[in-house]
C-alpha positions as CSV (number, residue, x, y, z in Angstrom):
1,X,-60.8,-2.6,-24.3
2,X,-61.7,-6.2,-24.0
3,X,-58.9,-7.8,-26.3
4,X,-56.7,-10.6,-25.7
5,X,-59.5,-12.1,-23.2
6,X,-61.0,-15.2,-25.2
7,X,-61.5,-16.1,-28.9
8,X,-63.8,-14.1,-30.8
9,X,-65.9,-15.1,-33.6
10,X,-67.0,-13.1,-36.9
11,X,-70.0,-12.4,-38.8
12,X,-71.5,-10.5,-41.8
13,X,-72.3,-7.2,-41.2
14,X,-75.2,-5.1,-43.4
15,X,-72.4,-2.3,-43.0
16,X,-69.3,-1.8,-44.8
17,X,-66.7,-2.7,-42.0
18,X,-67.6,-6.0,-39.8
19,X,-69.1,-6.2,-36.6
20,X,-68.3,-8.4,-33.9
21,X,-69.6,-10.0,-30.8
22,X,-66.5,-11.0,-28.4
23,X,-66.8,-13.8,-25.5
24,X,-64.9,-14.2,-22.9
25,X,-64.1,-18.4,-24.7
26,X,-65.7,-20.0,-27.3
27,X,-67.0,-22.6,-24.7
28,X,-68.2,-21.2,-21.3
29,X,-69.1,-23.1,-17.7
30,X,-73.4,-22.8,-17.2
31,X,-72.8,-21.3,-14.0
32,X,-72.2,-17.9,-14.6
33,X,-73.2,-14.4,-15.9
34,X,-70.3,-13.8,-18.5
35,X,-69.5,-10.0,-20.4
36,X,-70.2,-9.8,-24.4
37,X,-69.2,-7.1,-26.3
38,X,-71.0,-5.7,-29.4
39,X,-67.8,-4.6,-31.3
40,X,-68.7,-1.6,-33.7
41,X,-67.4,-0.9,-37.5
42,X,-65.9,3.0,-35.9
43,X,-65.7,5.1,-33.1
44,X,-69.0,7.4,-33.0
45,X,-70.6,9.3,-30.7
46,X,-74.8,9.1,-30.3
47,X,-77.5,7.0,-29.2
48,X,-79.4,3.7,-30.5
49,X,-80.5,0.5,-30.0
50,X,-78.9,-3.1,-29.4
51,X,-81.1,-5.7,-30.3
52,X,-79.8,-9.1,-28.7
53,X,-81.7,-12.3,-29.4
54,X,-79.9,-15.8,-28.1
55,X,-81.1,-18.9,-29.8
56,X,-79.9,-22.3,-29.1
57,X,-80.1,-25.5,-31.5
58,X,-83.3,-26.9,-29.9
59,X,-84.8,-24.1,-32.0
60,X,-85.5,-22.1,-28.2
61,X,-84.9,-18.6,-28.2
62,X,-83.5,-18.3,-24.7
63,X,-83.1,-14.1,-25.0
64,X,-84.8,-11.2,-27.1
65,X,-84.4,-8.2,-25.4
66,X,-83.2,-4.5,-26.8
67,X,-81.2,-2.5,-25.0
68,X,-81.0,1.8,-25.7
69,X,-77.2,2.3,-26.5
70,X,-75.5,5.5,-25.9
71,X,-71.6,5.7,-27.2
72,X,-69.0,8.9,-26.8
73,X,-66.6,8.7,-28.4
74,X,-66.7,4.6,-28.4
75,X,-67.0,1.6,-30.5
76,X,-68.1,-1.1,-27.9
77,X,-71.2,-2.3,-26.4
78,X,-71.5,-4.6,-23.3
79,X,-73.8,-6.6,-22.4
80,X,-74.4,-9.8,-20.1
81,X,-75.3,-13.3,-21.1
82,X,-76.6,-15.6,-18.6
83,X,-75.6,-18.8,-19.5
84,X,-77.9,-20.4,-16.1
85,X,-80.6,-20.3,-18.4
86,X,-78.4,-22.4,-21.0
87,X,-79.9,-26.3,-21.8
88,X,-78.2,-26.9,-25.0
89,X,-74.4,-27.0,-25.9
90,X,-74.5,-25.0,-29.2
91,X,-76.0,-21.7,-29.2
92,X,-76.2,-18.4,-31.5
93,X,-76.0,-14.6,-30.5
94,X,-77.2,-12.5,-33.3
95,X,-77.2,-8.8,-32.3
96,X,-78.4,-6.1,-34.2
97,X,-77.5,-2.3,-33.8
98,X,-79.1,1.0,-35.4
99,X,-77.7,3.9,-34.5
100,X,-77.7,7.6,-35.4
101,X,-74.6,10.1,-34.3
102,X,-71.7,11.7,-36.2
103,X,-68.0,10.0,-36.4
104,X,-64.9,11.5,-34.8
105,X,-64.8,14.0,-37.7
106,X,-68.3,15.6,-36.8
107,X,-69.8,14.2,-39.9
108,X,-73.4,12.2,-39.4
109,X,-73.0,8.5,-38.6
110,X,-75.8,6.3,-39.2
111,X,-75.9,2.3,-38.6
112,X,-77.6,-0.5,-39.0
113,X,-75.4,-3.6,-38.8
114,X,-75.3,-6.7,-36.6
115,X,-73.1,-9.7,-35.9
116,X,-73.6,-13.3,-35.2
117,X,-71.2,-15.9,-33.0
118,X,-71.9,-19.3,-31.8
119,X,-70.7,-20.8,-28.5
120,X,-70.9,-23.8,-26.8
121,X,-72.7,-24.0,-23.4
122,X,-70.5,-26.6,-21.8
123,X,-72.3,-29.9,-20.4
124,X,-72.4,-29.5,-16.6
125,X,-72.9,-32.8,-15.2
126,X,-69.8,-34.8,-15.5
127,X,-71.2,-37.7,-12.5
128,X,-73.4,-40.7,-14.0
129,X,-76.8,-40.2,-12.0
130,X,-78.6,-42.4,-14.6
131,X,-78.1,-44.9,-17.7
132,X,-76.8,-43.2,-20.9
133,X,-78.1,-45.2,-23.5
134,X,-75.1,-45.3,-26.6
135,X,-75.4,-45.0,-30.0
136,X,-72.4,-47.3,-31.4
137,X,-73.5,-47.2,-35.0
138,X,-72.6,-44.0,-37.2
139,X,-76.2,-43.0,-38.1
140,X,-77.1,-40.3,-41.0
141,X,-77.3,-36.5,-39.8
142,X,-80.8,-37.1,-40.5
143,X,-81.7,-39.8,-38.4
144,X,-80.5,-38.7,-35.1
145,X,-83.5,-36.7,-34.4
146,X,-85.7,-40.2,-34.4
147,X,-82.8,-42.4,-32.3
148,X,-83.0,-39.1,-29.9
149,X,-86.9,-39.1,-29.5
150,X,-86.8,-43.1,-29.1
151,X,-84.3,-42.4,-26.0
152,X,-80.8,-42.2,-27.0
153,X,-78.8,-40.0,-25.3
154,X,-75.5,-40.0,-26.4
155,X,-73.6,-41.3,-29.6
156,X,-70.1,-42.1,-30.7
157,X,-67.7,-40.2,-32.1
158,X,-64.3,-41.2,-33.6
159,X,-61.5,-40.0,-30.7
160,X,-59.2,-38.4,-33.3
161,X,-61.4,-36.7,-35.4
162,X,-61.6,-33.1,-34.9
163,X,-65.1,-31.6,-33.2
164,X,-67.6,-31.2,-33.6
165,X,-69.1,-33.5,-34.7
166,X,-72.2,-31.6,-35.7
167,X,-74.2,-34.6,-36.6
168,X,-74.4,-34.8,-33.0
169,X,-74.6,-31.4,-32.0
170,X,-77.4,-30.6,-34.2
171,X,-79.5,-32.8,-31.8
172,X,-77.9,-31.3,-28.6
173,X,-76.4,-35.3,-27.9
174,X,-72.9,-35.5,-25.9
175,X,-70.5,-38.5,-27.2
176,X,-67.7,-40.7,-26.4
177,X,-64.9,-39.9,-28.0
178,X,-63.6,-43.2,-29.7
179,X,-60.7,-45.4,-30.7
180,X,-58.3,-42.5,-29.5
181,X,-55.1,-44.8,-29.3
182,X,-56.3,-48.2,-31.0
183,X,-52.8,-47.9,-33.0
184,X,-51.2,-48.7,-29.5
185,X,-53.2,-50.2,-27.3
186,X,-55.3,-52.1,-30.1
187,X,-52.4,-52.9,-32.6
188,X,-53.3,-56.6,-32.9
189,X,-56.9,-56.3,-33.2
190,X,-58.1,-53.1,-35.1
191,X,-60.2,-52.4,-38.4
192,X,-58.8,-52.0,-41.5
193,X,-60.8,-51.4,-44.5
194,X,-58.6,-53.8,-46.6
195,X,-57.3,-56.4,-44.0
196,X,-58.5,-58.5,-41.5
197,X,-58.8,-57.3,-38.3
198,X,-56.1,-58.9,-36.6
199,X,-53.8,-59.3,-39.7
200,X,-50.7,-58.7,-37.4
201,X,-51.7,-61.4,-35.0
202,X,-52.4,-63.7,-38.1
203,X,-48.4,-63.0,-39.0
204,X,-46.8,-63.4,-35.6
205,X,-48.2,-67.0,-35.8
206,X,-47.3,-67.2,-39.0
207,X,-43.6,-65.6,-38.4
208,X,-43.6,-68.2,-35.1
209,X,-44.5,-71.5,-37.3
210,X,-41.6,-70.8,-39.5
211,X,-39.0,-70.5,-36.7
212,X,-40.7,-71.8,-33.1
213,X,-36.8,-71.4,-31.7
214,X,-37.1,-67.3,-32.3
215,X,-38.3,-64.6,-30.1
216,X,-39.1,-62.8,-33.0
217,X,-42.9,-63.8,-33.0
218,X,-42.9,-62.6,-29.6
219,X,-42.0,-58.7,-30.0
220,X,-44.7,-57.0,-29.9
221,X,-45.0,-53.7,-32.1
222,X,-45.0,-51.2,-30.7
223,X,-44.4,-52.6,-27.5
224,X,-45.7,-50.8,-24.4
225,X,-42.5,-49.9,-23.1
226,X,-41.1,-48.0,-26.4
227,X,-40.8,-44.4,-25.2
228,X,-40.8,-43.3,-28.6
229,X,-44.8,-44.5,-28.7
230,X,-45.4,-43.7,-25.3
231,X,-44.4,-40.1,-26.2
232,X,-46.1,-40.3,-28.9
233,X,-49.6,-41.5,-27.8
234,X,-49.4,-38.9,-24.4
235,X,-49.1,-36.2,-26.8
236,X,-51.6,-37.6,-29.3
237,X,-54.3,-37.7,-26.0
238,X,-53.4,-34.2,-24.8
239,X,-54.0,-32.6,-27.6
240,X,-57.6,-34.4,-28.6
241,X,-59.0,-34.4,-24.8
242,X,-58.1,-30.3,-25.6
243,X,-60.5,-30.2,-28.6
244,X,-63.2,-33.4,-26.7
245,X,-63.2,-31.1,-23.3
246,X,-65.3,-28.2,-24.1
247,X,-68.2,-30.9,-24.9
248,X,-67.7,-33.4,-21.9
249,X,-67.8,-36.4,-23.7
250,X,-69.2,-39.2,-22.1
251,X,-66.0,-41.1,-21.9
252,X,-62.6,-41.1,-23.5
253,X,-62.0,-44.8,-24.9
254,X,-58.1,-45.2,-25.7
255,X,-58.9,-47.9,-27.9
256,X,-61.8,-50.9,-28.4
257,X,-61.2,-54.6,-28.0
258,X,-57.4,-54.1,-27.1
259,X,-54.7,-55.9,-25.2
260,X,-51.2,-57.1,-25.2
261,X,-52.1,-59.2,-28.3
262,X,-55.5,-60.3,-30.2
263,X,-57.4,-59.8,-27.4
264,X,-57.5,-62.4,-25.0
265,X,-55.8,-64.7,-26.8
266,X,-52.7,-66.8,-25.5
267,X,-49.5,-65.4,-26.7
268,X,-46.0,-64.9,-25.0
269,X,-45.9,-61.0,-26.0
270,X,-43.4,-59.1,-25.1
271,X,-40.0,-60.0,-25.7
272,X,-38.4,-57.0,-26.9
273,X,-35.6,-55.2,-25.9
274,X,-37.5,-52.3,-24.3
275,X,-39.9,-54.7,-22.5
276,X,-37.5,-56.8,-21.5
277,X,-35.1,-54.1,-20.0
278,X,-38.1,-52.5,-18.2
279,X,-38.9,-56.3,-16.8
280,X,-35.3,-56.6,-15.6
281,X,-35.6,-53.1,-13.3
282,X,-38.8,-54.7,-12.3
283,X,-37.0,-57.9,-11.2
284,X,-34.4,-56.1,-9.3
285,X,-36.5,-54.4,-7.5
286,X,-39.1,-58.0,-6.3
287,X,-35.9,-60.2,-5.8
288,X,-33.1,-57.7,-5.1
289,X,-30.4,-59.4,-6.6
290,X,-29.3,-61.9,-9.7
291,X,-28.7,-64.7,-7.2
292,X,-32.1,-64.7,-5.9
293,X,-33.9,-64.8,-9.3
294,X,-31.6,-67.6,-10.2
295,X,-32.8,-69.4,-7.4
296,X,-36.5,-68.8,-8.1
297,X,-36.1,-69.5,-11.8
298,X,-33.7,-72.2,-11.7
299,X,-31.8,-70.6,-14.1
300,X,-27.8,-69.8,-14.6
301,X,-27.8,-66.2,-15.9
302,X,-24.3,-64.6,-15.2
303,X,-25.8,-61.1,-15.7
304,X,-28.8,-58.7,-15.5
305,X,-28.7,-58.2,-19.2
306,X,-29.1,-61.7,-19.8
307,X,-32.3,-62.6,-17.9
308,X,-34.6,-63.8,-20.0
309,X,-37.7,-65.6,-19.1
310,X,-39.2,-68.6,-21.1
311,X,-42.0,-68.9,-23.3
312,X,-45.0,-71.2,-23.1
313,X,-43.2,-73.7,-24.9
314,X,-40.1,-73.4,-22.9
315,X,-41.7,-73.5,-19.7
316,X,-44.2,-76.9,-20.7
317,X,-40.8,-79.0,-21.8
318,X,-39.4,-78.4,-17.9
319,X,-38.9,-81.2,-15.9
320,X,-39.0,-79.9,-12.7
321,X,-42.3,-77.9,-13.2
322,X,-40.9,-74.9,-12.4
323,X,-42.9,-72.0,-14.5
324,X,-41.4,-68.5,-12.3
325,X,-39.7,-67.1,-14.8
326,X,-43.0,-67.6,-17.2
327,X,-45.3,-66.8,-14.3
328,X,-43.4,-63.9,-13.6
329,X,-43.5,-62.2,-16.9
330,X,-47.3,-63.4,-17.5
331,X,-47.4,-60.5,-15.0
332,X,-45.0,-57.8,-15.8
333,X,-46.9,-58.2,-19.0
334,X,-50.2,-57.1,-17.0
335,X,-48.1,-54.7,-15.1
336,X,-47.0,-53.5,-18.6
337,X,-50.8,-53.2,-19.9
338,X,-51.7,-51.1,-17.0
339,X,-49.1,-49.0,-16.5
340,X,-49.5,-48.2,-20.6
341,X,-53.4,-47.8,-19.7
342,X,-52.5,-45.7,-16.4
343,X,-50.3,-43.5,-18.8
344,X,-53.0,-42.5,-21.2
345,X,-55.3,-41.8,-18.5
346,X,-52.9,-40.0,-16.8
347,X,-52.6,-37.3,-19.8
348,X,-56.4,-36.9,-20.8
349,X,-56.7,-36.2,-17.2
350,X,-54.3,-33.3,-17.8
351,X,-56.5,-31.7,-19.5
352,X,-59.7,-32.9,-18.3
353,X,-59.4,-33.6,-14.9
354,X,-62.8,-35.0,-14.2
355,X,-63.2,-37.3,-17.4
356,X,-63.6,-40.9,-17.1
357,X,-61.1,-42.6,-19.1
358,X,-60.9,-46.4,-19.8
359,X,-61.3,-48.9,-22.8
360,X,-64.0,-50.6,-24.9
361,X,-64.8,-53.9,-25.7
362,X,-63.2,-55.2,-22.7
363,X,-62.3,-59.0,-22.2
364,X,-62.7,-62.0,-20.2
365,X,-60.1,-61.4,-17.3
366,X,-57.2,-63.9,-17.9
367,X,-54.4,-63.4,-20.9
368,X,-54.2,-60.4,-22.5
369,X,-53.5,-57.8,-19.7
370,X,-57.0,-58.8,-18.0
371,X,-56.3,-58.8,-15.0
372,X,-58.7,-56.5,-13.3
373,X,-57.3,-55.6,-9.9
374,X,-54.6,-54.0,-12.0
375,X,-57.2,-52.3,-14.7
376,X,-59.2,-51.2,-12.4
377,X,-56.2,-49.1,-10.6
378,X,-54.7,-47.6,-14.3
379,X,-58.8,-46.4,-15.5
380,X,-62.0,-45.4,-14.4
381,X,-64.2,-46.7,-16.9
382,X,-64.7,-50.2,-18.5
383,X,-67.1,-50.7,-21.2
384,X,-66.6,-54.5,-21.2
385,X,-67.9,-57.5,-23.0
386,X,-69.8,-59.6,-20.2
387,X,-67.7,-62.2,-19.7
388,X,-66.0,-64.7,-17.2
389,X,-67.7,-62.6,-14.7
390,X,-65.3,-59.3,-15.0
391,X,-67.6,-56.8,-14.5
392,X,-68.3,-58.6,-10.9
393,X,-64.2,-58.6,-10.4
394,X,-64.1,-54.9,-11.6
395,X,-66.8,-53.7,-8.7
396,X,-65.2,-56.2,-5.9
397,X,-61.6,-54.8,-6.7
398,X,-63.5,-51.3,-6.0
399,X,-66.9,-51.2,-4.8
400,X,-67.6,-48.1,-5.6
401,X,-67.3,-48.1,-9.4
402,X,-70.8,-47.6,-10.7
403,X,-70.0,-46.5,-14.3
404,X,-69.9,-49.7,-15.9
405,X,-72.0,-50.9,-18.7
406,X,-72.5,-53.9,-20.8
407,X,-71.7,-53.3,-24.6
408,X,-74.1,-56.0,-25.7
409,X,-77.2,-54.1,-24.1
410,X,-75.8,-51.5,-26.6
411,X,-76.2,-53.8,-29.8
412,X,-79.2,-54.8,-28.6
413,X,-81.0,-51.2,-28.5
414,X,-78.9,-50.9,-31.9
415,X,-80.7,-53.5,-33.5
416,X,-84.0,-52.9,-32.2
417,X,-83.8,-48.9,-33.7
């Protein structure tokens, strides 16, 4: 018997009990010759026919062939599928059986039922040999054929949405999977339907220009280093790279336009507790001891748990010019960016070890978490803004990054469909 093996999917039968076709998965590798099985309403024993025909969602009819069926005793039918002759992701096997015999009783046995399951013939180039030109813009079902014969390729498709997204597959187009983490790694810049987009940047200013002497302004929720999100957001990626894989997406983008704060903009993020405690172990280990950080910083602290570094503000009313201890946690705060980045890389690679994983709507390398010998390290993809020349920083910190494309060539072929 052929149970337990993969999922199975069910159709109408013209009999009384159901028929069944069983694959070995519900999304299978174009590489090999897998086993179906033509699952019966009863054991009978006599002869027949299978009719198999195999249609995919470019209308093609990749298979029509009958095969003679001879069962003793049995209820099952095998027969192969090739999926090297697959060129489409979504398919349909439709198989229809007549048969004549007698049941385990002796008494005649006629049939003439079929069954139907879909499966998905899985992408099976995952290396960029050419351009994939992007639909952004969430187009009706009914346009996609006309984008697709004008040279599209691929489209977008919200990250945390479950698939398919049939809009898509209808046209046999692969997607990026989109805005998968924005919550975290977009928190300060981020659509809402009923706010402004950066509405929580807006009130850290505002919460700073009521009290410039507070931290509190500079907190950033959630911060990077909470383990509660961090937890959180791993588990959140594992589980849609698990129902993105079977398609290949394109990409994975953990979230568009992100960054410590709005973007690229200026802002003495983070100063809470679990930032702060994760930028003291940090400290330890590049200065080794209390002493030696005093020294640097020019600073009295009588304990670990009391370093603190300045702000922007702080560090500008210094006499001596010394900005360490704001120079050094300008860059735990990149450290912190890509070691959050490097995280959710880390766990949609879990699942889908070959993926390219990065962010959207990058930035200008500066503020922010932009600095691109660290990026470059934590992901694998960049769809950036061209700007401040990071796309030429991204390919010197590694040469061989080739996947990079420029978002505004995107709105362009947007607006001119």
């Amino acid at each position: 018997m052929f149970r337990g093996i993969g999922l199975l999917l069910l159709a109408s039968s013209m009999a009384a009990s159901a028929a069944e076709i069983v694959l070995p998965s519900a999304d299978l590798e174009r590489d090999q010759v897998v086993m179906a099985i033509y699952r019966s309403s009863g054991l009978a024993s006599g002869k027949g026919t299978l009719a198999i025909r195999w249609m995919d969602v470019l209308g093609r009819v990749v298979e029509d062939r009958t095969q003679p069926v001879e069962l003793t005793d049995e209820n099952e039918i095998r027969f192969p599928l090739d999926l090297r002759r697959a060129v489409a992701m979504k398919n349909t096997v439709t198989a229809h059986l007549v048969f004549d015999g007698v049941n385990r009783k002796g008494e005649p046995d006629r049939r003439d039922e079929q069954a139907q399951v879909s499966f998905i013939a899985r992408p099976p180039d995952r290396d960029w040999k050419d351009y994939r030109i992007i639909m952004w813009q969430d187009y009706p079902a009914n346009l996609w054929k006309t984008l697709k014969a004008l040279g599209i390729n691929a489209g977008q498709y919200v990250g945390r949405n479950e698939p398919p997204a049939e809009f898509l597959l209808e046209n046999d187009l692969q997607w990026y999977a989109e805005n998968i983490a924005t919550d975290f790694y977009s928190a300060y810049h981020r659509y809402f339907a009923d706010r402004r987009v950066n509405w929580k940047f807006y009130e850290a200013k505002e919460l700073y220009k009521k009290d410039p002497s507070s931290k509190g302004a500079f907190k950033r929720h959630p911060s990077f280093s909470d383990p509660a999100w961090i937890e959180r957001v791993r588990d959140r990626l594992i589980s849609v790279t698990r129902k993105h894989s079977p398609y290949r997406p394109v990409f994975y983008d953990l979230g568009d336009e992100s960054g410590i704060g709005d973007l690229a903009a200026f802002w003495d993020f983070d100063f809470s507790d679990q930032s702060l405690a994760e930028m003291r172990d940090w400290l330890k280990q590049r200065y080794g001891s209390l002493a030696s950080v005093n020294s640097q910083w020019g600073t009295r602290f009588s304990s670990w748990d009391l370093v603190t570094p300045e702000t922007t503000d702080e560090a500008m009313r210094r006499a001596d010019g010394n900005f360490s201890s704001w120079a050094d946690h300008k860059e735990w705060m990149d450290i912190s960016y890509a070691r959050a980045l490097q995280m959710g890389a880390d766990a949609v690679h879990s699942v889908d070890a070959k993926a390219y994983v990065g962010i959207a709507g990058a930035q200008m390398p500066g503020w922010g978490g932009y600095d691109y010998a660290r990026l470059t390290a934590a992901i694998d993809f960049f769809e950036p803004y061209d700007i401040g020349n990071n796309i030429e920083i991204s390919r010197a910190a590694d040469p061989r990054r080739d996947n990079i494309f420029c978002s505004r060539t995107v709105g362009e072929a947007s607006r001119l469909v």
